[in-house]
N, C-alpha and C positions, 0 to 999 in steps of 0.2 A: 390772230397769230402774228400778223405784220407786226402793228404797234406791242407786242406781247413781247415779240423776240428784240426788237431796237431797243424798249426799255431794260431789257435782260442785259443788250450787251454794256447801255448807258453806266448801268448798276455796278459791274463787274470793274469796267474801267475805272469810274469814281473807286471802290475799294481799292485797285490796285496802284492809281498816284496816289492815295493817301499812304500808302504802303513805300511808295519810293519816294516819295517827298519827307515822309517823317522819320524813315527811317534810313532806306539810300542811303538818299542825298548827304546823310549825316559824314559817311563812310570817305563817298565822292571831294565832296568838300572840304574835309576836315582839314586841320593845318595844325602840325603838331606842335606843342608847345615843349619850353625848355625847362626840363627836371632837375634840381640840382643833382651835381653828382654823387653815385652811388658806390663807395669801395667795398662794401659788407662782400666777406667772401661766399661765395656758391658754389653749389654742387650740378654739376651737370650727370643727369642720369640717362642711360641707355640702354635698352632691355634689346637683346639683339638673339635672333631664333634663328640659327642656319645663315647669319650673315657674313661669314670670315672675308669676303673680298668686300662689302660694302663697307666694313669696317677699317680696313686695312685703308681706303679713300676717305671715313668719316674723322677718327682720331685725328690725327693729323693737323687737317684745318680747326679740331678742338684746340689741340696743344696752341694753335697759333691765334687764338684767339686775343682778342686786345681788351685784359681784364686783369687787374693787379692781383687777384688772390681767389682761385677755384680749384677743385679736384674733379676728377670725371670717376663716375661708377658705371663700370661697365657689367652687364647684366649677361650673363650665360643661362639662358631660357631653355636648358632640356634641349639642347641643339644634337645633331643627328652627324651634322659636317666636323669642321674641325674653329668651330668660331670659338671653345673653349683656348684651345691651344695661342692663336693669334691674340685672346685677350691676354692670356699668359708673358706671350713675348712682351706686349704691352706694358703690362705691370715691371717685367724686371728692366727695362729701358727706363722707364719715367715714374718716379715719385709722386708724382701727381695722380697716377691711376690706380685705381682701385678695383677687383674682380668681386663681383658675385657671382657662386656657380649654382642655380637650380636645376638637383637631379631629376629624375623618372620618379621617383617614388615621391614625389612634393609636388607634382605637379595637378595633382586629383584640386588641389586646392582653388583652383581657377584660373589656372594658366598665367596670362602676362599679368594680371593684375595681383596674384601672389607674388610673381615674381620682382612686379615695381615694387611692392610693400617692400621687400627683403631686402631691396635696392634703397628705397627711404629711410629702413631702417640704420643699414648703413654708412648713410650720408653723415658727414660732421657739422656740414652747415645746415642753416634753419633756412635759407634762401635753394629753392630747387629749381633747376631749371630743367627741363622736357624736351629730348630730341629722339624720335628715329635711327634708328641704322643706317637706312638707306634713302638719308637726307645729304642736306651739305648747305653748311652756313652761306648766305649770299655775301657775305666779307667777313674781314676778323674783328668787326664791330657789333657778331650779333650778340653775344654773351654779353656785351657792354651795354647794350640797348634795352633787350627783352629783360633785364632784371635791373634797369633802372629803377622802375616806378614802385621796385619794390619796397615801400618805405612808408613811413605813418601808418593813416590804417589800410591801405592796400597790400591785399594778400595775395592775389591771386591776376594774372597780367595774360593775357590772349594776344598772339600772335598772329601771323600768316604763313600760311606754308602752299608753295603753289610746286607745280610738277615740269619735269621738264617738258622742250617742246620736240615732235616729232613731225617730220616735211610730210606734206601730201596723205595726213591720216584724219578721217572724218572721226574716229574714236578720240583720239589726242588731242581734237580740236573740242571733242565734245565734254573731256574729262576736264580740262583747260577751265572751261566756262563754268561747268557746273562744280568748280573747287571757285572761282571766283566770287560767282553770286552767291552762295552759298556763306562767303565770307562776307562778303558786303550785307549780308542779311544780322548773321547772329553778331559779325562786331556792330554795325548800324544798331541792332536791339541794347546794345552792351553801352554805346555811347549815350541811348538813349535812358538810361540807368535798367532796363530788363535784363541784364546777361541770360543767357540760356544755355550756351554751349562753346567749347573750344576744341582745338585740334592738338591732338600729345606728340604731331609733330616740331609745334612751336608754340610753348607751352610753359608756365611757371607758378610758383606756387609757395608757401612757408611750408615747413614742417607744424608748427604749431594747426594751419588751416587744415593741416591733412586732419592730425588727429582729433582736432576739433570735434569733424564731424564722422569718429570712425576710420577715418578711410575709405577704403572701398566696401566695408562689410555689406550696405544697404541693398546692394547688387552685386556679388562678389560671384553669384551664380549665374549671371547672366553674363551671355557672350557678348566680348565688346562691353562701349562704355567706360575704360578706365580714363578717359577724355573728358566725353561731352557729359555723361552722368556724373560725373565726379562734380564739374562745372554746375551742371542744374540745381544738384544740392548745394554748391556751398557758397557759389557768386551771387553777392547783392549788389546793391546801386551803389554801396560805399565803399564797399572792400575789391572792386573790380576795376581794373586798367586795360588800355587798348592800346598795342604799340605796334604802327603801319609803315614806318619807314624801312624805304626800299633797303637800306642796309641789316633792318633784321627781319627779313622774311629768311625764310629757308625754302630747300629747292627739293622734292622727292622726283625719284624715278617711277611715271607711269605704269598703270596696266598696259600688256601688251598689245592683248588679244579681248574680242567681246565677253567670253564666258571667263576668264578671270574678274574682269571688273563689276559683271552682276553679280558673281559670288561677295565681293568686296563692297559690294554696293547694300546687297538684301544684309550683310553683317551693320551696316552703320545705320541702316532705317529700320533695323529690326530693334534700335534700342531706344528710339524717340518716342515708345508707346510707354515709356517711362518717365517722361517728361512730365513736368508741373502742369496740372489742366491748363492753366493760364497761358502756357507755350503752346501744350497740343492743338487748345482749339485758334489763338493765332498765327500759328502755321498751317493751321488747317483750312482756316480762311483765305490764307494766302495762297496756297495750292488749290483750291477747289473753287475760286474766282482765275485762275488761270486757266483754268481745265473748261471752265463756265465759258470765257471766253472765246478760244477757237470752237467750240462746238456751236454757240449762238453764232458765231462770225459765218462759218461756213456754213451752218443750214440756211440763213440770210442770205448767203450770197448762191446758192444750190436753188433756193426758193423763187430769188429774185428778187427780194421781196423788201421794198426799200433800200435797194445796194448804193444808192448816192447817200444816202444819213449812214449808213450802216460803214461805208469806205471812210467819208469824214472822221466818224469817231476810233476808225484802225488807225485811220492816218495820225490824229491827234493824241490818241496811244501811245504810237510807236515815236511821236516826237520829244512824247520826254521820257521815254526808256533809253532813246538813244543817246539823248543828254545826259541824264543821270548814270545810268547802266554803263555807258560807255565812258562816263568821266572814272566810274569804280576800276573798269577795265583798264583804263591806260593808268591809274592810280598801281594795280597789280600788274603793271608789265604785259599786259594782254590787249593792249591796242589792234592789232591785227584781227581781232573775231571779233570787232565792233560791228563793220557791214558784214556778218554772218547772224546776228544775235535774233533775229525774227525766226529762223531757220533752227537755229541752237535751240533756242526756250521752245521751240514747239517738237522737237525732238528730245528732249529735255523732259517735257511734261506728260511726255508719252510712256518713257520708258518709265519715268518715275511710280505712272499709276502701275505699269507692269509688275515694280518692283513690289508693291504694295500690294498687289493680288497675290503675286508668288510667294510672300511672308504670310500671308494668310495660310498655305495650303503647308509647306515648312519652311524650319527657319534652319540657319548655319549653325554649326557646332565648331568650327573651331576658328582660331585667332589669328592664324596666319598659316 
């Protein structure tokens, strides 16, 4: 059992620097290169469900964005409040805006991702770009950035979108890390030519790529997904961009509370069981050699049982997660949870199997 368990954790480690070395590090490291520029006019969409004040702070920094030729569509999602009316005011102030209204009686059709359709439909340009309600561009550079690389044959261009930050909250610290690594994993995949998945908080795409492949129909019944499933289907190693400067991330407002953010949580891991095998079972690897490791570490160290090899190889673990992990972290503005991250990823991989039991037993029905 001594030498049984040392070689278990030896194992786990090996997988897991190959995992941050080939992939990481790509993220860590990367140094962006210069695109020529891009004028093709775009559409900025925004499906917005009950958001009349989020919106009233999101338009705005749209309008001021620094990009020669865009219109916004603002999407009215069967809102309940009064975020119909404010997109209203909207449209007769500016030129530039556009309403979509989805009733009650359209919405059987699958919620926000009928309503994005109705929203693409609408659009005039063939350049799309993907925000949130309740985001907010990090400058008025980001419309100019995230739809750069939109050009030759790149269709499809992956963002960052990170949350705000909130003092003295072990949640907000936790939501923080696991939006970062998270990112540092599927753009790292995406650099590495695998794309897998993106976020529709920051987010873009051609009209022609939508219809390519359908749309959403392949999953139109499934909750969630008008993001990262859209992405699994239709990003390859040729048609797929990665754009990480700190001027076009976008900024959302966190979960408040614990039982909002596992509802929001069991909704985004209840849709990666849709995922290409070749994803599922690489991220399956990757989480279940994390999960492999604190439980060999600790019964190791509970045992006794070789704790001098068995400490060595944590220690030599955590020295290049720290490096890597922590170069992605201060890359996303998140330097501060670097001396937390030992603490984070093991509360992180805890909850995460939670989440994965709890979708077993059910799953979310709705989208927001």
């Amino acid at each position: 059992m001594t030498i049984g368990l040392f070689y278990a954790i030896l194992l786990v480690c090996v997988i897991l620097n190959i995992y941050f070395y080939f992939y990481f590090s790509k993220v860590a490291y990367y140094k962006e290169s210069k695109l020529s520029e891009n004028k093709t006019p775009v559409s900025v969409i925004v499906c917005a469900k009950n958001e009349e004040e989020n919106l009233k702070k999101l338009v705005p920094l749209l309008l001021s964005q620094d990009h020669p030729d865009f219109e916004i569509i603002l999407i009215n999602d069967a809102s309940s409040d009064d975020t119909r009316y404010v997109i209203e005011d909207f449209v007769e102030k500016h030129p530039k805006i556009k309403m979509v209204d989805v009733v009650n009686n359209e919405t059987f059709w699958g919620n926000k991702k009928y309503a994005l359709t109705l929203g693409i439909k609408k659009a005039v340009n063939e350049h799309l770009i993907f925000i949130d309600a309740d985001c907010e561009p990090a400058s008025n550079q980001w419309l100019k950035m995230i739809s750069q690389p939109l050009q030759n044959d790149t269709t499809i261009v992956l963002g960052y979108s990170g949350y705000h930050k909130v003092k003295n909250s072990l949640l907000n610290a936790l939501i923080r890390f696991e939006t970062a690594l998270a990112a540092i994993q599927y753009l790292g995949y995406a650099f590495r030519g695998n794309p897998y998945m993106g976020v529709g908080r920051n987010l873009a795409y051609t009209s022609k790529q939508f219809y390519d492949v359908s749309g959403f129909m392949s999953h139109m019944k499934v909750m969630g997904g008008d993001d990262d499933l859209f992405v699994n289907e239709a990003a390859t190693k040729n048609n797929t961009a990665v754009v990480i400067d700190p001027d076009a991330f976008t900024i959302s407002n966190p979960k408040t509370n614990w039982k909002k953010w596992w509802i929001q949580k069991k909704r985004h891991i209840s849709t990666s069981k849709r995922y290409k095998f070749k994803h599922k079972l690489s991220l399956g690897i990757f989480f279940t050699s994390q999960f492999l490791f604190f439980i060999a570490t600790i019964l190791g160290f509970v045992f006794g049982l070789q704790w001098e090899a068995i400490l060595s190889l944590v220690i030599i673990r955590y020295v290049i997660v720290m490096v890597i992990l922590g170069k992605g972290l201060s890359r996303f503005r998140e330097s501060e949870l670097i001396p937390f991250i030992p603490l984070l990823e093991l509360l992180l991989v805890s909850l995460q199997l939670g989440l994965f039991l709890s979708n077993k037993k059910s799953q979310p029905s709705r989208w927001n």
